[in-house]
NUTORDREN-535055 format. One record per residue: x, y, z of N, C-alpha, C in turn. Coordinates in steps of 0.001 Angstrom, whole numbers, padded with zeros to 6 digits, always signed. Example, Ala and Ser with C-alpha at 12.3 -4.5 7.8 and 13.67 -1.06 7.14 Angstrom:
+013190-005690+007800+012300-004500+007800+013200-003300+007800+012850-002250+007080+013670-001060+007140+012900+000030+007870
This chain:
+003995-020253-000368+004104-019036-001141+005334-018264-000674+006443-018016-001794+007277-016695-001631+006868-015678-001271+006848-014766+000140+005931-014068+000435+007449-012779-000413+008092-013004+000158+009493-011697-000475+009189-011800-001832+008857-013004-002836+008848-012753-003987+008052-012125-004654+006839-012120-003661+005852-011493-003764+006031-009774-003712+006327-009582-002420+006420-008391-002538+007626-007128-003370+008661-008314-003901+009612-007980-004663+008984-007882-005966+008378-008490-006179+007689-008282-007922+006992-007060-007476+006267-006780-006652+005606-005436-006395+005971-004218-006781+007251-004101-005856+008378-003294-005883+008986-003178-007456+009153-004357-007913+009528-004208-009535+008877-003353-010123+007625-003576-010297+006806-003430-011200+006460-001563-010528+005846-001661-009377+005710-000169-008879+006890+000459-009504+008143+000122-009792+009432+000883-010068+009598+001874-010952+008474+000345-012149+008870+000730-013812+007518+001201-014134+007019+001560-012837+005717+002470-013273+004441+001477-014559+004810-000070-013863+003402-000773-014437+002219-001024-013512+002679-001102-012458+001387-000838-011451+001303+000298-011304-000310+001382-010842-000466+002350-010352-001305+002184-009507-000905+003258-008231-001532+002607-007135-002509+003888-006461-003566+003698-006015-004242+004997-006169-004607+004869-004273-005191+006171-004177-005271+006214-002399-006270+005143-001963-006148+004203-000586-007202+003573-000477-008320+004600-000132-008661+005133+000506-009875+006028+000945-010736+006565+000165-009724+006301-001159-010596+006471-002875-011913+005540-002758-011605+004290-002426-012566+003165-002368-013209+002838-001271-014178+003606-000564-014940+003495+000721-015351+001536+000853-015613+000889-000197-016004-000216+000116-014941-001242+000775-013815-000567+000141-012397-001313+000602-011919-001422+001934-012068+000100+002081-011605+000867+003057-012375-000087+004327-013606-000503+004395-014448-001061+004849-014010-002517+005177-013903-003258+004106-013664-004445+004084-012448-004936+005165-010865-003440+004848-009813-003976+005426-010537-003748+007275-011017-002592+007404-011225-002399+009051-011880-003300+009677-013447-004100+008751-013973-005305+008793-013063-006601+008899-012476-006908+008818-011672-007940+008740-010724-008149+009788-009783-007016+009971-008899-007088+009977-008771-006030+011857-009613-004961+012029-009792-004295+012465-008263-003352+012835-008234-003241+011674-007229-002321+011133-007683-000980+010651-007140+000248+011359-007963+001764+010457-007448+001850+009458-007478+001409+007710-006920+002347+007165-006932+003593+006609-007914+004484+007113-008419+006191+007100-007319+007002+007731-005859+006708+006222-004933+007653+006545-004594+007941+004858-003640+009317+004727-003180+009313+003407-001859+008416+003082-001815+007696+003809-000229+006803+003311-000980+005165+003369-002187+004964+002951-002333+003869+002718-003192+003695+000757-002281+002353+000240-002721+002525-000944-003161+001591-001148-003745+001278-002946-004292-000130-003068-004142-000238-004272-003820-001826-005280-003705-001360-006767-004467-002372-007470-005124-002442-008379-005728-003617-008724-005076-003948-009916-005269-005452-009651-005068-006539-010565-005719-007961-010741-005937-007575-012161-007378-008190-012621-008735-007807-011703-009280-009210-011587-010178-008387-010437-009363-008381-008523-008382-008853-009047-008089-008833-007226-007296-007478-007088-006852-007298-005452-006215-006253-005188-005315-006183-003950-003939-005624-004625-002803-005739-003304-003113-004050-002662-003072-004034-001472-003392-003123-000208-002375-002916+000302-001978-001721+000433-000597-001760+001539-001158-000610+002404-001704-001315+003695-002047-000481+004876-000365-000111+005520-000850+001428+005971-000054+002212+006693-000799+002360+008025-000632+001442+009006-001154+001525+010483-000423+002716+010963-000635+003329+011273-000365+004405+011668-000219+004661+013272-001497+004200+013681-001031+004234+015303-000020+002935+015839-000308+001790+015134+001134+001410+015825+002246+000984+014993+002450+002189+014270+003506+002177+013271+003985+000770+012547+003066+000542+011655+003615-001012+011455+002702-000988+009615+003427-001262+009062+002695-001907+007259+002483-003348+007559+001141-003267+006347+000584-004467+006271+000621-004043+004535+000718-005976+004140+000273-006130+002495-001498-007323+002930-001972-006619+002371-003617-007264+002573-003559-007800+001411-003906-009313+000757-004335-009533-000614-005924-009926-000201-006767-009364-001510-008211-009312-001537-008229-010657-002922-008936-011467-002874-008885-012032-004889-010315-010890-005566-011127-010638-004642-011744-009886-005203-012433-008801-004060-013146-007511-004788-013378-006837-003467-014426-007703-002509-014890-008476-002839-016281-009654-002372-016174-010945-001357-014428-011013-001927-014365-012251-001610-014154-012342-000131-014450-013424+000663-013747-013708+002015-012800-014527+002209-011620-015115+000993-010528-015247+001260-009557-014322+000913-008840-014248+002121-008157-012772+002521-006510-013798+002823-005390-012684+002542-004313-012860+003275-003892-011210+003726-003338-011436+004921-002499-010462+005111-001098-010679+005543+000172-009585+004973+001117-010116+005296+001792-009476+006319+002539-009365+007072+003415-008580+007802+002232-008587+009519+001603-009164+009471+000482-009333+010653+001137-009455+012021+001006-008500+013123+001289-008399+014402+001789-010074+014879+000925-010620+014115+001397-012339+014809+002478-012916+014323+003339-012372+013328+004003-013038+012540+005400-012255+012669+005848-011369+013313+006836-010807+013703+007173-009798+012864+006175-009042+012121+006699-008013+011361+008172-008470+009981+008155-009467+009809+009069-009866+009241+009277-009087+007784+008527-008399+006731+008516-007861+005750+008555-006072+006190+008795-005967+006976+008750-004341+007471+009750-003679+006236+010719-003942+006034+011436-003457+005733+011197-003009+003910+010578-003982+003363+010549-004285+002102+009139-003654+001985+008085-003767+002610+007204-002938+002789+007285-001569+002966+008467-000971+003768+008592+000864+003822+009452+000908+002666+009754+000058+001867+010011+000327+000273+008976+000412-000599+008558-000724-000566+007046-000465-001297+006335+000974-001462+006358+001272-000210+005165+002634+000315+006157+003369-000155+007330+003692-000294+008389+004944-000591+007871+005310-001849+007943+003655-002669+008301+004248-004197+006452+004189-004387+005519+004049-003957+004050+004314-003989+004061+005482-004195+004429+006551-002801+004304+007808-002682+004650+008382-003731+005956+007760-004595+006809+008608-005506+005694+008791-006700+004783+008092-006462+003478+008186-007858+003087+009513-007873+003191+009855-006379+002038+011534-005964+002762+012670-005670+002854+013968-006144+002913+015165-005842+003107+015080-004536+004313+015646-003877+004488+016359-002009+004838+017161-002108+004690+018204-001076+004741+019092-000913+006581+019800-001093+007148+018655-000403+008885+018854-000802+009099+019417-002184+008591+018163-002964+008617+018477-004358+008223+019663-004869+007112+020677-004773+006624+021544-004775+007055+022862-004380+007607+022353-003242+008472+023630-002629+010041+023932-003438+010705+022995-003226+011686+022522-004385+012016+023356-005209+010825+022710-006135+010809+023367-007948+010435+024623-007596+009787+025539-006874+009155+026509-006740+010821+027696-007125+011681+026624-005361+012965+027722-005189+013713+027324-006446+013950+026242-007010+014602+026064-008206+014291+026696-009120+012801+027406-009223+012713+028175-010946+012012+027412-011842+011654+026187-011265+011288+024677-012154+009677+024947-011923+008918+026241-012849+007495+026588-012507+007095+027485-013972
């Protein structure tokens, strides 16, 4: 498997605003599954998840040791799991991953933004 191609179609598609990707912590069962598995926390606001069909791409934001993960689920049920960017594997997608999460965030309201438009008049 193209794991870059993978996460490059991601990135595509997050771009042109055909995936939407909503908070993981939305989905307590998920949320569950990745810490189960994986024993990974993801009970932060910079981790997301998006579904497709019934499966679902995860992009944990580890937070304490600063590091992204792409989790693929085929379904929330299933127990074949991949994860990519895994402590064992040298972080090799880091980079393409804090892209991912950039243009994720760009889905949601921050506070920058907010403050922003406020001094701009844009209200």
């Amino acid at each position: 498997m193209d794991i870059k191609a993978v996460i490059n179609k991601l990135i595509e598609r997050t771009k042109l605003s055909i995936l939407k990707w909503n908070y993981l912590d939305s989905l307590p069962q998920l949320c569950n599954k990745v810490y189960n598995e994986f024993n990974i926390s993801p009970m932060n606001k910079n981790s997301f998840f998006t579904k497709i069909n019934d499966g679902y791409f995860i992009l944990v934001n580890d937070e304490d040791n600063e590091e992204l993960y792409l989790i693929v689920f085929p379904t929330i049920d299933s127990r074949d799991t991949e994860i990519i960017n895994y402590i064992d594997n040298d972080l090799l997608y880091q980079d393409e991953l804090l892209r991912l999460l950039n243009l994720v965030k760009k889905q949601y309201p921050n506070v920058d933004d907010v403050i922003s438009n406020f001094m701009n008049d844009k209200f």
